[in-house]
Backbone as numpy.savetxt, mean C-alpha at the origin, in Angstrom:
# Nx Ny Nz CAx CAy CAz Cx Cy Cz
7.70 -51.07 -4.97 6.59 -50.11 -4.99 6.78 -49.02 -3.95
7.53 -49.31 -3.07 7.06 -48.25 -1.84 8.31 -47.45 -2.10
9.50 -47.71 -2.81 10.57 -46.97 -3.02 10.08 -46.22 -4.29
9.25 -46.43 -5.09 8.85 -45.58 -6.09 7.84 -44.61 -5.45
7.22 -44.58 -4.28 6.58 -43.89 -3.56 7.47 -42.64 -2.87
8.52 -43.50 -2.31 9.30 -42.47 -1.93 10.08 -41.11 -2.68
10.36 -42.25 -3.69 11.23 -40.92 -4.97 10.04 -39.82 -5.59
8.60 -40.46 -5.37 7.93 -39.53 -6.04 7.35 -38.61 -4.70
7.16 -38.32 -3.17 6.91 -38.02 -2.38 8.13 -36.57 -2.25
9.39 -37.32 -2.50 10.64 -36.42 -2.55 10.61 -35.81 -3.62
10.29 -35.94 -4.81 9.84 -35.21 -6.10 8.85 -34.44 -5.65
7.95 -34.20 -4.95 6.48 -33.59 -4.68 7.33 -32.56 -3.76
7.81 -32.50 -2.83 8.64 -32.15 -1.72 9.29 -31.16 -2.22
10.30 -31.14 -3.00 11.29 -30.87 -3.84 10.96 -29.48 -4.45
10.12 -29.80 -5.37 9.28 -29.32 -6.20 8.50 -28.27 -5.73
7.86 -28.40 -4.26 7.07 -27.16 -3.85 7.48 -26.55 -3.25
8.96 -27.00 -2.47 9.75 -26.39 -1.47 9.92 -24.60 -1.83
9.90 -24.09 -1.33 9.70 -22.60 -1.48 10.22 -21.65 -0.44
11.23 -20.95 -0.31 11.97 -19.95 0.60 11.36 -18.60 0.77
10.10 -18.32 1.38 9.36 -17.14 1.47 10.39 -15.69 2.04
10.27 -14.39 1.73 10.89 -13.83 2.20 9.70 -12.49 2.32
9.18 -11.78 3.21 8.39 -10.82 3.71 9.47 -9.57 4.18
9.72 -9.05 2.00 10.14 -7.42 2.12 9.40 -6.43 2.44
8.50 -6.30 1.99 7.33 -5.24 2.22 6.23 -5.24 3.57
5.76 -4.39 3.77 4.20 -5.27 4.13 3.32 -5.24 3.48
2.33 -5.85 3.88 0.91 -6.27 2.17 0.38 -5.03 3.53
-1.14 -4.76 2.04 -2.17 -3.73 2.90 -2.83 -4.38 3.73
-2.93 -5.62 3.45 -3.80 -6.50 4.83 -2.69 -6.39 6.06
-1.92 -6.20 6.17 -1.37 -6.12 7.51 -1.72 -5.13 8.53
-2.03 -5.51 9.68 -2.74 -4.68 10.82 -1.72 -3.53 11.20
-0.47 -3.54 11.39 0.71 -3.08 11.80 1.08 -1.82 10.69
1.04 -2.31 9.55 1.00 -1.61 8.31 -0.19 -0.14 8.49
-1.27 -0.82 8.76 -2.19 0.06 8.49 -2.56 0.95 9.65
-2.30 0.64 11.18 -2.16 1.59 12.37 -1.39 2.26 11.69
-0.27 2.18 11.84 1.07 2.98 11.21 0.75 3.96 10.25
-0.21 3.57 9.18 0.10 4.61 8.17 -1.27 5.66 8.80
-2.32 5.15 9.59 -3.47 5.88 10.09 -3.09 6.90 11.11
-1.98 5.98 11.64 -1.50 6.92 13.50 -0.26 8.30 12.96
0.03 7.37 11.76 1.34 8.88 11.34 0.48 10.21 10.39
-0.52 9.62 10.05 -1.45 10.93 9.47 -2.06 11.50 10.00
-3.03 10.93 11.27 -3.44 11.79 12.27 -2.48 12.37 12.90
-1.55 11.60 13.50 -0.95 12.46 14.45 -0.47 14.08 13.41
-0.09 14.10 12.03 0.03 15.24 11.47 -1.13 16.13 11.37
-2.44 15.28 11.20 -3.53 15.98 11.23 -4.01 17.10 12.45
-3.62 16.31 13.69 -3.91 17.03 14.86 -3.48 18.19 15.25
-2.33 18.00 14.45 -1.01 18.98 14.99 -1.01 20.32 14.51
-1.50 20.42 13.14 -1.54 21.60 12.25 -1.49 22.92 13.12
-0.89 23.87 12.71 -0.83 25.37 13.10 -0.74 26.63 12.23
-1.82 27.32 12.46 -3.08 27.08 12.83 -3.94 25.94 13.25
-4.49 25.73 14.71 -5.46 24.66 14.62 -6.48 24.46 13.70
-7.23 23.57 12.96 -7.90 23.41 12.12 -9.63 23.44 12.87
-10.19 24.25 12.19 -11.49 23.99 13.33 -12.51 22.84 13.20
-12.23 22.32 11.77 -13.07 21.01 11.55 -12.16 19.75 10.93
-10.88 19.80 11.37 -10.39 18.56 10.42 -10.79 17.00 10.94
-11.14 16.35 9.60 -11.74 15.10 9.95 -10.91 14.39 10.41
-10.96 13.09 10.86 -10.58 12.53 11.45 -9.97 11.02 10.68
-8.71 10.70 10.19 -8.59 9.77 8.81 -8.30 7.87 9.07
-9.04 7.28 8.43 -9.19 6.48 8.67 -9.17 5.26 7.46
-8.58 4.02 8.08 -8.57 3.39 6.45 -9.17 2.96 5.46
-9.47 2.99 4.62 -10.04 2.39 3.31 -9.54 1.38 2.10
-9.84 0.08 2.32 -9.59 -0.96 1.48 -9.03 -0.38 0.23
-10.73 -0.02 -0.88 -10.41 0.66 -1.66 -9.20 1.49 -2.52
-8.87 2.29 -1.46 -7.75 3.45 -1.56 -6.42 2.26 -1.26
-6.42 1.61 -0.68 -4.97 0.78 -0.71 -5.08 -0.34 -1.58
-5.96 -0.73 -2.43 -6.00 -1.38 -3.59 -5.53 -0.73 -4.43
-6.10 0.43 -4.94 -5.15 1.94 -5.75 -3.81 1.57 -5.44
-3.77 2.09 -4.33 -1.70 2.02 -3.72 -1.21 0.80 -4.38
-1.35 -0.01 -3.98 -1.04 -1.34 -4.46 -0.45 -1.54 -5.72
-2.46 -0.96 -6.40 -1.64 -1.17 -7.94 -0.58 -0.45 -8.68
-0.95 1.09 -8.64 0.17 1.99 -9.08 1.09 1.69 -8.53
1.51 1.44 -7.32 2.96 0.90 -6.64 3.84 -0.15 -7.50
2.97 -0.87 -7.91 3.15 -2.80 -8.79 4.04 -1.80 -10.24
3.98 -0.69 -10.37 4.28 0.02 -11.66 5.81 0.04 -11.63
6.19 0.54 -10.24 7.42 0.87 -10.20 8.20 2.34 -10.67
7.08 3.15 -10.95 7.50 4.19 -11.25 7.45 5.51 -10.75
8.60 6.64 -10.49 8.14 7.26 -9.54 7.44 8.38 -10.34
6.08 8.50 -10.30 5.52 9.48 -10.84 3.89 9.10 -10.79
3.20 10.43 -10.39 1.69 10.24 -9.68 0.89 9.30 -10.71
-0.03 8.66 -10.53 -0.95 7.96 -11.09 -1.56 8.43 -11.94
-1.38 7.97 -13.49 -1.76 8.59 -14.62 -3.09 8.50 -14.58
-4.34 7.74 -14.02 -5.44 7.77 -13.48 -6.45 7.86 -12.98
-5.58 9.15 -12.42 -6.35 9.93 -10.87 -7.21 10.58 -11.58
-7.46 11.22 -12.88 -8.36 12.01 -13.43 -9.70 11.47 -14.22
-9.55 9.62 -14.19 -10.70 9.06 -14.53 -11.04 8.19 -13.26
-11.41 9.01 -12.34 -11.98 8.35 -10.68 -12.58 7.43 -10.63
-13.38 6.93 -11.84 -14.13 5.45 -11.46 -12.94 4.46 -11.81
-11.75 4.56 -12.34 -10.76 3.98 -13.07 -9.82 3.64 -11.64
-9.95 4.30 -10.72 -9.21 4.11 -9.20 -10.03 4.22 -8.03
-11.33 4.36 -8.05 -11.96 3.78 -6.69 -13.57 3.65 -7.02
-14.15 2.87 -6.77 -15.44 2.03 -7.04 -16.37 3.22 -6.49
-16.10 4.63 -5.60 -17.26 4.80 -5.06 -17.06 6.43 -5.15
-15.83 7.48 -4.08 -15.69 7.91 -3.99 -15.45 9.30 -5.35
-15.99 10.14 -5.08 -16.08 11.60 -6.22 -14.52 11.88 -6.59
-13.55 11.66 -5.98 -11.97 12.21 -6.04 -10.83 11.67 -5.23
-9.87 10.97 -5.71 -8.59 10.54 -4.81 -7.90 11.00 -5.03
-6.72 11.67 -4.45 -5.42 12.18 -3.63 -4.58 11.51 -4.05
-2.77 11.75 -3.98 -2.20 10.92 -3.71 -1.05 11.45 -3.59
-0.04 10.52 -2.37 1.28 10.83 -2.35 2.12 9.43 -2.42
3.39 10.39 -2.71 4.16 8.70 -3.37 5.91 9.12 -2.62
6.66 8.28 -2.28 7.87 8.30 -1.89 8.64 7.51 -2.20
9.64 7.55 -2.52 10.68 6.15 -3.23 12.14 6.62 -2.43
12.57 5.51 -2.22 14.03 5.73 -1.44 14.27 3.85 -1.25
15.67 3.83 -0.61 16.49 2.45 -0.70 15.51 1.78 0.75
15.48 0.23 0.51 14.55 -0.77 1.36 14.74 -0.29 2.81
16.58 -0.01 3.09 16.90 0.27 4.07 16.26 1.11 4.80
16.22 2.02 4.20 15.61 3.47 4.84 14.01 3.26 4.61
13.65 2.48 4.41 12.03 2.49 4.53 11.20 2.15 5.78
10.56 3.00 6.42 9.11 2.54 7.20 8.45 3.66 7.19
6.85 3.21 7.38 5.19 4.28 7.33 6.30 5.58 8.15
6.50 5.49 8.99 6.54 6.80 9.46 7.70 7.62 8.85
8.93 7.22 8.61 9.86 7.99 8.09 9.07 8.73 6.54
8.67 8.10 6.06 8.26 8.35 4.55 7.30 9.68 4.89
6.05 9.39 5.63 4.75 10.33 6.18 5.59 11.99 6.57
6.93 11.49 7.50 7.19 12.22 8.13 7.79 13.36 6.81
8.57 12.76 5.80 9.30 13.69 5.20 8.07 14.11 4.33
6.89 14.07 4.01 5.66 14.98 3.70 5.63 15.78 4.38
5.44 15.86 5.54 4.89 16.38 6.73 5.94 17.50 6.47
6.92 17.24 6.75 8.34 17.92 7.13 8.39 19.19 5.61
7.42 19.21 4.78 7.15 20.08 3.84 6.16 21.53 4.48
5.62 21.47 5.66 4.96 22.21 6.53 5.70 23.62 6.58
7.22 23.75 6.10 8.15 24.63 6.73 8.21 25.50 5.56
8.04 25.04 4.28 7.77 25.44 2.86 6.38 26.18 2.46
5.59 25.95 3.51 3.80 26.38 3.57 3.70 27.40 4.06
2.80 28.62 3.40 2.08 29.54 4.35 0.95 29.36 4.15
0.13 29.69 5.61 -1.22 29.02 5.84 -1.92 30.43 5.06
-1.56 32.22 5.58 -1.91 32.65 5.71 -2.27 32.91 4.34
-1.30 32.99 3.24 -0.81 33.35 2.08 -1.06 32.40 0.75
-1.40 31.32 1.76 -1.63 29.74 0.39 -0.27 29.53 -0.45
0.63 30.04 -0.23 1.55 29.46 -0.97 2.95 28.91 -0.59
3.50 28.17 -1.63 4.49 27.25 -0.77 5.91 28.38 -1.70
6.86 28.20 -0.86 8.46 28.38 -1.43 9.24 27.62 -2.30
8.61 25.95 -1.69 9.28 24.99 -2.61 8.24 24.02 -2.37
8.19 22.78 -2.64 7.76 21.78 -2.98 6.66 21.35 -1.53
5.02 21.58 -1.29 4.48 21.37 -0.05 3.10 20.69 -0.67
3.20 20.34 -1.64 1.75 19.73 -1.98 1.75 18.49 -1.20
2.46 17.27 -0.68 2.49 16.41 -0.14 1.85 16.53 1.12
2.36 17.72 1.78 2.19 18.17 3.20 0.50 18.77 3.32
0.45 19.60 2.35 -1.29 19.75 2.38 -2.18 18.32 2.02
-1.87 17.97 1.37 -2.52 16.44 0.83 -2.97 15.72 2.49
-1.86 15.79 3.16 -1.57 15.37 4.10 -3.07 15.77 5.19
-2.88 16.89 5.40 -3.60 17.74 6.18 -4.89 18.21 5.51
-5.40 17.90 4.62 -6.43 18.30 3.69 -7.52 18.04 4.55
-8.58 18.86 5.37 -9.79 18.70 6.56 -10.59 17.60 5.36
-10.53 17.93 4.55 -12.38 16.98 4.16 -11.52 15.40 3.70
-10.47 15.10 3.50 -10.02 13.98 3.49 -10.12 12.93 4.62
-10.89 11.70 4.56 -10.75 11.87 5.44 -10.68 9.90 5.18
-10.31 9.70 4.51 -10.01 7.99 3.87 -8.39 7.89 3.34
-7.67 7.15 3.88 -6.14 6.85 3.73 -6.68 5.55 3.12
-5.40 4.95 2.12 -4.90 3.73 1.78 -3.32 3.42 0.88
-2.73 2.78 1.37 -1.08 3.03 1.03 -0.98 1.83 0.68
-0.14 1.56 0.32 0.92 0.39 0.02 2.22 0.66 -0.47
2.95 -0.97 -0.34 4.42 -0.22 -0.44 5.14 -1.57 -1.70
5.75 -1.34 -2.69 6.13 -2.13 -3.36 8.11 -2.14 -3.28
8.66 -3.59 -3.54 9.57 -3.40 -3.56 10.34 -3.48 -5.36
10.94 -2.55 -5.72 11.15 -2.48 -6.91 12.62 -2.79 -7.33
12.98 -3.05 -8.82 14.12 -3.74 -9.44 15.08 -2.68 -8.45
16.52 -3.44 -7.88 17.14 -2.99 -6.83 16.63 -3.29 -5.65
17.21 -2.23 -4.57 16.63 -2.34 -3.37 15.93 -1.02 -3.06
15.03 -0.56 -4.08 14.08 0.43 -3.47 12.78 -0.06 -3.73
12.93 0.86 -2.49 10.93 0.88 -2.08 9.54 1.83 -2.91
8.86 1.55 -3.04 7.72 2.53 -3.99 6.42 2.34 -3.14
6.54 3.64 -1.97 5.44 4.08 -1.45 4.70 4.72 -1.90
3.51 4.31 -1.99 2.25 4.99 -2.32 0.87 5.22 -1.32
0.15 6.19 -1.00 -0.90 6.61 -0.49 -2.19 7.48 -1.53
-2.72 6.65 -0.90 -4.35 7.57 -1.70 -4.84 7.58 -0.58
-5.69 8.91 -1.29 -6.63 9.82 0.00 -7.94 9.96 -0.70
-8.96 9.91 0.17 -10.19 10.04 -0.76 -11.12 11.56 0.66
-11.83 12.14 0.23 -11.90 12.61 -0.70 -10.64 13.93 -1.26
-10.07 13.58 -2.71 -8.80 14.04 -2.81 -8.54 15.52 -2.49
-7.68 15.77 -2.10 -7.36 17.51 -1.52 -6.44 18.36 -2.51
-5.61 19.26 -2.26 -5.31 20.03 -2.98 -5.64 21.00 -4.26
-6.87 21.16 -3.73 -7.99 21.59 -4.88 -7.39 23.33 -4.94
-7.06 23.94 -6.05 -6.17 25.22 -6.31 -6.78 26.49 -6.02
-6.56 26.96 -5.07 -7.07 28.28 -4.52 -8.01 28.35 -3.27
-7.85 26.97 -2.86 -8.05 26.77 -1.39 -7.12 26.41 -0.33
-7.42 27.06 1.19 -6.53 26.53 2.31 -6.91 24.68 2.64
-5.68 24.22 2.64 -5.91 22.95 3.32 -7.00 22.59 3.93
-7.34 23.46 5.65 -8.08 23.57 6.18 -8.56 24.91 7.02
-9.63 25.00 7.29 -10.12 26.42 7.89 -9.70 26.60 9.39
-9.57 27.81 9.89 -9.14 27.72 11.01 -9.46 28.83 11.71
-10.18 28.71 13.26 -11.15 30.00 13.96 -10.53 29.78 15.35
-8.48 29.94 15.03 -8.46 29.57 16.37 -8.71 28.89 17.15
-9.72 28.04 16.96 -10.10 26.66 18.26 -10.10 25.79 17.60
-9.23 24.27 17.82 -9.70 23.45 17.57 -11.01 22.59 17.64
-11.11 22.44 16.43 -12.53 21.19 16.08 -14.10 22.31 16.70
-13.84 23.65 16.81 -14.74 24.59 16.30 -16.22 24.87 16.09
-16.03 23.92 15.05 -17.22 23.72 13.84 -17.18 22.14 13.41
-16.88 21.04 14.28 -17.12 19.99 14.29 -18.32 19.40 14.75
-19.04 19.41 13.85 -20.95 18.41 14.61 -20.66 17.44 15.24
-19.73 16.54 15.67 -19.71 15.37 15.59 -18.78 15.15 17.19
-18.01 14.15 17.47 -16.89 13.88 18.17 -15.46 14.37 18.19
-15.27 15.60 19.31 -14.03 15.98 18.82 -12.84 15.31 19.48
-11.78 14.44 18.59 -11.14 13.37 19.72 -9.56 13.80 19.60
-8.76 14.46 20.01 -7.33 15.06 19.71 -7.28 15.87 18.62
-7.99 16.87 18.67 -8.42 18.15 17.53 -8.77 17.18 16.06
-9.12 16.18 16.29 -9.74 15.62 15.12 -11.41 15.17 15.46
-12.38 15.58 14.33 -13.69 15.27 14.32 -13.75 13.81 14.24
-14.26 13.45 14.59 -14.73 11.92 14.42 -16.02 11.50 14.44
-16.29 10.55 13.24 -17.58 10.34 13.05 -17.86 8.54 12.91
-18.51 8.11 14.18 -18.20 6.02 13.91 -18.45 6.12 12.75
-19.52 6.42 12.00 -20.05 5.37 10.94 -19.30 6.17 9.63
-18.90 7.02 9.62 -18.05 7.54 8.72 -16.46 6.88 8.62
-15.93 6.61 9.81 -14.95 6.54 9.81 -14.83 4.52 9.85
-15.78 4.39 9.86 -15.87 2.49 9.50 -15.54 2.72 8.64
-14.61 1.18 8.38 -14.17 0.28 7.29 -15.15 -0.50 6.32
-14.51 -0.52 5.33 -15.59 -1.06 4.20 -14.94 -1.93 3.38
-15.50 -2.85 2.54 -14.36 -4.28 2.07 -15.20 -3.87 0.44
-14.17 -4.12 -0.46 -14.09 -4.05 -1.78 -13.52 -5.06 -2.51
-14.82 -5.87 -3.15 -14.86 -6.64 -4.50 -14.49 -6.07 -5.46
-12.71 -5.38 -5.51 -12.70 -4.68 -6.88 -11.16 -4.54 -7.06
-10.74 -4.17 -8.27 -9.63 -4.31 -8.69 -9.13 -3.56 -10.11
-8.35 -2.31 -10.11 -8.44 -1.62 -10.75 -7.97 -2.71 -12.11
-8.14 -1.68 -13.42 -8.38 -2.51 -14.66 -7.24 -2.13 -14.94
-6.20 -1.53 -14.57 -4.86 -1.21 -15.01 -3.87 -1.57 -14.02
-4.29 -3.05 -13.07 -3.23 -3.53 -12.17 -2.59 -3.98 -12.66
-0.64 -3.67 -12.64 -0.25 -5.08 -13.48 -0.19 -6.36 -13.21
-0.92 -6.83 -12.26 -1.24 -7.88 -11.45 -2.03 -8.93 -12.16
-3.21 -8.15 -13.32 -3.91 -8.84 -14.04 -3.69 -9.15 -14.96
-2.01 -8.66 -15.80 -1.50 -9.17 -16.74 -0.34 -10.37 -16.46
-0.34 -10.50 -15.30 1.07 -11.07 -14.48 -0.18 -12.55 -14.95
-0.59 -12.45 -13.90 -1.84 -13.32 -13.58 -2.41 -14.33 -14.93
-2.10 -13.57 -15.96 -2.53 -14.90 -17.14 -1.72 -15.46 -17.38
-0.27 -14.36 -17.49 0.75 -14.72 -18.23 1.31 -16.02 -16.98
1.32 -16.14 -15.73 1.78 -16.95 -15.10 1.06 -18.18 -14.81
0.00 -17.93 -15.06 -1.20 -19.40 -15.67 -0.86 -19.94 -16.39
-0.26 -19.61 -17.96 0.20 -19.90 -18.99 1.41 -20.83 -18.48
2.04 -20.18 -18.07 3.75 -20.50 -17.46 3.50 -22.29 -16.93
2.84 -21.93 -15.56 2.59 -22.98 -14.83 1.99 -24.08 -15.99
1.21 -24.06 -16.39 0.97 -25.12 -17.36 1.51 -25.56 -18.29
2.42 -25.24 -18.52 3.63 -25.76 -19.40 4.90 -25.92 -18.84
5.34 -25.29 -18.04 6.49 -25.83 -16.92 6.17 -26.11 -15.76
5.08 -26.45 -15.21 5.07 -27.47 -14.25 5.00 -28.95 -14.36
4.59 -29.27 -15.59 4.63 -30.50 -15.93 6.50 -30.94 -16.30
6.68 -30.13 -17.07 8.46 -30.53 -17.49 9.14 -31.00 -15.89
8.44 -29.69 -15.24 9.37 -29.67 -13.69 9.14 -30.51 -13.44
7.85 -31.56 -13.06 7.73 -32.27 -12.22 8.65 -33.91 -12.91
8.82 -33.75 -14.01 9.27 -34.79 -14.85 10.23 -34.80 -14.80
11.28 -33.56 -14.49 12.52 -33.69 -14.98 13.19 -33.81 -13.26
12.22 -33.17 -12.38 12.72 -33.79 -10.47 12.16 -34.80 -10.45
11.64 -35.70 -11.00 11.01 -36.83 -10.87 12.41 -38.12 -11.67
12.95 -37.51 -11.93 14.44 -38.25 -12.97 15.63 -38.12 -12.29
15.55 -36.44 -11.60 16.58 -36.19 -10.34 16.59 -37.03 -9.16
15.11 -37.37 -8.78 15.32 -37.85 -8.05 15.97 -39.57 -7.81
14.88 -39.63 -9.18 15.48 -41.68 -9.01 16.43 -41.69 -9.52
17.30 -40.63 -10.45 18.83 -41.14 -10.31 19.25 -40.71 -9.01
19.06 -39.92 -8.05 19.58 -39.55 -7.17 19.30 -41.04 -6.11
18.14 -41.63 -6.26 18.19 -43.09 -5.46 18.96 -44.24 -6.08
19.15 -44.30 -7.53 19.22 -45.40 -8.13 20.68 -45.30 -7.34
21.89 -43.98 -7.37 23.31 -43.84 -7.14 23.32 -43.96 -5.80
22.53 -43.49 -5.16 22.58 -43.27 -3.21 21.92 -44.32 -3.27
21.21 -45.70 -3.16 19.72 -45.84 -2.38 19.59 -45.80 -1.01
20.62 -45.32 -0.41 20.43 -45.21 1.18 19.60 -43.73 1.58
19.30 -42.65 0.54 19.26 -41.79 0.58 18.11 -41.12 1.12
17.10 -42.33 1.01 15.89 -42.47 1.53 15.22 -43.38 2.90
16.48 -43.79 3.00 16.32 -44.87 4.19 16.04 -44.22 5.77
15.55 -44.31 6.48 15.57 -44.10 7.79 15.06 -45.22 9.02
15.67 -44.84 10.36 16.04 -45.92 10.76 15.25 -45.80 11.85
């Protein structure tokens, strides 16, 4: 009896044993989310022209549930979504978004932020228009934005699929990013903290019971319910055969002294 205990303990063992590997970071990560908050302000602050009211950006659950999911897509191209807003965030009038893809290697929050940013050189403030490619970089810097949420997926190969949403979304056509009277934070009512406005109760965090209806997460999710209930039973039957032939040929195999 107690050797049939053992082969089935080592069957249980066996069976759940599991080699975790942490490519990405999830949006719950604290490290993750300074990072992607500290590399947008710090672009926010910086703007030149100083901005006389730019808000001050801060994270939102929400908006990195978005990231998440479109990320889970794997594809590099903006969120077919963004134009039915209750379809990507539970609350907010309009989300934003920027996206970056490149090899695992070359991935972290700031390199990615930075080569947005680094679109600044392509921008005229005075003129509203770019030379080449700067919508990322205004997105970036957009004053009334003032909610980040990113995530980062790792996709078939070794690339990465960064994504950010911004709420409320910017790049609205025939406006400057942000206004500017020469002085920073200007025309800020509020807290002006490194040429960014800041507002506590605005800039609190908020937790979301929600989950867009086009995650592929929620199709994964049945289909691997399904799975498990029909091959976990085989599995456990067929390491449960591995194992007691593996005692019946060894029986020392279990012995300890």
């Amino acid at each position: 009896m107690e050797s049939v205990l053992e082969v089935l303990l080592w069957a249980w063992i066996i069976l759940d044993s599991r080699v975790c590997s942490v490519l990405v970071p999830e949006i719950t990560d604290g490290e993750f989310i300074d990072e992607c908050v500290r590399e947008h302000n710090r672009a926010r602050s910086s703007v030149s022209p100083p901005a006389s009211n730019m808000l001050y950006m801060s994270w939102d659950e929400g908006l990195a549930i978005t990231a998440r999911a479109w990320a889970r897509h794997c594809v590099f191209k903006h969120n077919i979504y963004l134009e039915d807003v209750r379809r990507v965030h539970p609350t907010f009038p309009s989300v934003g978004e920027n996206i970056w893809m490149g090899d695992q290697s070359l991935f972290n929050v700031t390199f990615a932020v930075k080569r947005w940013v680094d679109e600044k050189v392509d921008y005229n403030y005075q003129s509203r228009t770019c030379t080449k490619v700067c919508g990322h970089y205004t997105q970036v810097v957009w004053e009334s934005s003032y909610k980040v949420g990113c995530a980062a997926q790792l996709c078939t190969g070794k690339d990465v699929l960064f994504v950010c949403n911004y709420a409320e979304g910017g790049n609205i056509r025939g406006h400057q990013p942000y206004k500017s009277q020469r002085t920073a934070c200007s025309e800020c009512k509020d807290t002006c903290v490194d040429n960014l406005c800041c507002n506590k109760e605005r800039d609190s965090q908020k937790r979301y019971s929600w989950t867009p209806d086009w995650d592929p997460a929620l199709f994964a999710a049945d289909s691997h319910f399904v799975t498990i209930l029909v091959a976990r039973p085989i599995a456990l039957i067929f390491t449960f055969i591995t194992a007691y032939v593996v005692h019946f040929c060894y029986p020392d195999v279990f012995c300890y002294e």
